[in-house]
C-alpha positions, 0 to 999 in steps of 0.5 A: 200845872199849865198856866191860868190864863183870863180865859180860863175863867170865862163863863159860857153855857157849856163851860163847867164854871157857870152856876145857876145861882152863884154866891157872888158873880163878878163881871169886870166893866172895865180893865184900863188906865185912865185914857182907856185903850186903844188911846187917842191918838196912838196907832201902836200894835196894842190899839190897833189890835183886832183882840177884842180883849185889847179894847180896854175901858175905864176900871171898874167891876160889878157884883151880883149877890142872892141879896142885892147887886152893886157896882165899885166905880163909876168911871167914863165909861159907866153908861157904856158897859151898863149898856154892854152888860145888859145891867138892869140892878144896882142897889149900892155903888162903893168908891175906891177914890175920886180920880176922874176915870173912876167917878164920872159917870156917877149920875148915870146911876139915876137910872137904877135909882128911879124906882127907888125915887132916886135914892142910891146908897154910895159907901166911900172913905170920907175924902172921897165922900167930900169930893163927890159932894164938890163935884156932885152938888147938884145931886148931894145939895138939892133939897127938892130934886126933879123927878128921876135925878139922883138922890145919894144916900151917903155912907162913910166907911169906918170899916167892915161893913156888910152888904146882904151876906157879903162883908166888906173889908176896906183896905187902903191902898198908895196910890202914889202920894195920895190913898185909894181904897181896896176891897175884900169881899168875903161870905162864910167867913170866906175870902172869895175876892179882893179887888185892888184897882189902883195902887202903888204898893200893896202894905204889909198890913193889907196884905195879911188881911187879903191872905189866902184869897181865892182871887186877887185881881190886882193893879198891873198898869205895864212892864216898866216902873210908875209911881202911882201904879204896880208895875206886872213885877211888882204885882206878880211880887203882891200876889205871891206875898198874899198867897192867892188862888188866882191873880188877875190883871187890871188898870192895864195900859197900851203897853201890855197887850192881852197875849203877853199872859202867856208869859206870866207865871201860874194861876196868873192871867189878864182881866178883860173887858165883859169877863165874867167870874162865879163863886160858889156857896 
């Protein structure tokens, strides 16, 4: 089997992947690290590449059901990729945490909840759900808001939850010495994607639950060691330990270029910015 690279996965008119009303479309807004690349003030081969797929924004993914659309993440970038991507719907937003490249761009949901009178509902553990009402309080606190500004409809996760036909499985994550939230997203009793963004190790407990999935796009900031990120060893580890399908690259930094897929092993690749992904029923 020769190796599966990001581009094998890209949809296109002509490309036998496309399904006219797939069971869960995923479309990755962003695959990068916090300071995004290329990064200020950097002029190494990666962000100055004339690769499209280098260009990386803030991580953060979007899903498209029969039943409903939503986003995990709103991070810097969000107004831009919504932009880029031509989105129209969002119908929930869930969190993975409350670190800034992955919430900042909250309130820029205001647009997709105008029609709804400003009500979005946001799934998120209870930590994250605290800082968002900090940081946020203007949307969360306003008894009497204007016209067309945000109203979040907060929903703590205790644990499964379903979306439309989708079951969400929050899994939670290291990410260093503080906790982030995975995702496993399932239909028909199958596991169709876990998306773990932002992590440091993968537990074992989490692990058994994600076993099997038909794609894993997993942490894989860089080469060398960090403490709050998967290093590519270290994801290659994670992947091989779940057993999954396919494994895509995400939260990737300057100091892994698109081009170095052609060394990982098979069914692995690099996630970039715009690709997009169908299941089927």
């Amino acid at each position: 089997m020769k190796p599966l690279n990001a581009s094998d996965f890209q949809l296109s008119s002509a490309n036998s992947q496309l399904t006219a009303t797939p069971a869960l479309r995923l479309t990755f807004l962003g695959t990068g690290t916090s300071v995004g690349v290329p990064m200020i003030c950097c002029d190494c081969a990666v962000c100055r590449s004339s690769d499209p797929r280098d260009n990386r924004t803030r991580a953060s993914i979007f899903l498209e059901t029969p039943e409903g659309n939503y986003v995990v993440d709103t991070g810097t970038d969000f107004r831009s990729q919504c932009l880029r991507e031509n989105i129209w719907k969002v119908d929930a937003v869930l969190m993975t945490h409350s670190h800034t490249d992955h919430v900042m761009g909250f309130d820029d949901l205001r647009r997709f909840a105008f029609a709804r009178g400003g009500r979005m509902s946001v799934y998120a553990s209870a930590e994250t759900m605290a800082d968002l009402e900090r940081v946020y309080q203007f949307a969360f606190r306003n008894p009497n808001p204007s016209p067309g500004y945000l109203k979040p409809v907060p929903h703590i996760i205790c644990g499964p939850f379903s979306l439309g036909k989708t079951l969400i499985t929050p899994l939670p994550l290291p990410h260093g010495d503080s906790e982030t939230y995975g995702f496993l997203f399932s239909r028909n009793r199958r596991k169709l994607l876990a998306y773990l963004s932002d992590c440091s190790a993968v537990p074992d407990d989490v692990a058994r639950r994600i076993e099997g999935v038909e794609l894993l796009v997993i942490d894989a900031l860089r080469e060398k060691p960090h403490p709050t990120h998967l290093s590519v060893a270290q994801a290659i580890e994670a992947a091989q330990r779940v057993r999954a399908e396919r494994t895509l690259f995400t939260h990737l930094c300057h100091e892994l270029p698109q081009s170095a897929e052609s060394t990982l092993p098979p069914n692995v690749g690099i996630a970039y910015d715009g690709l997009k992904i169908d299941f089927s029923e």
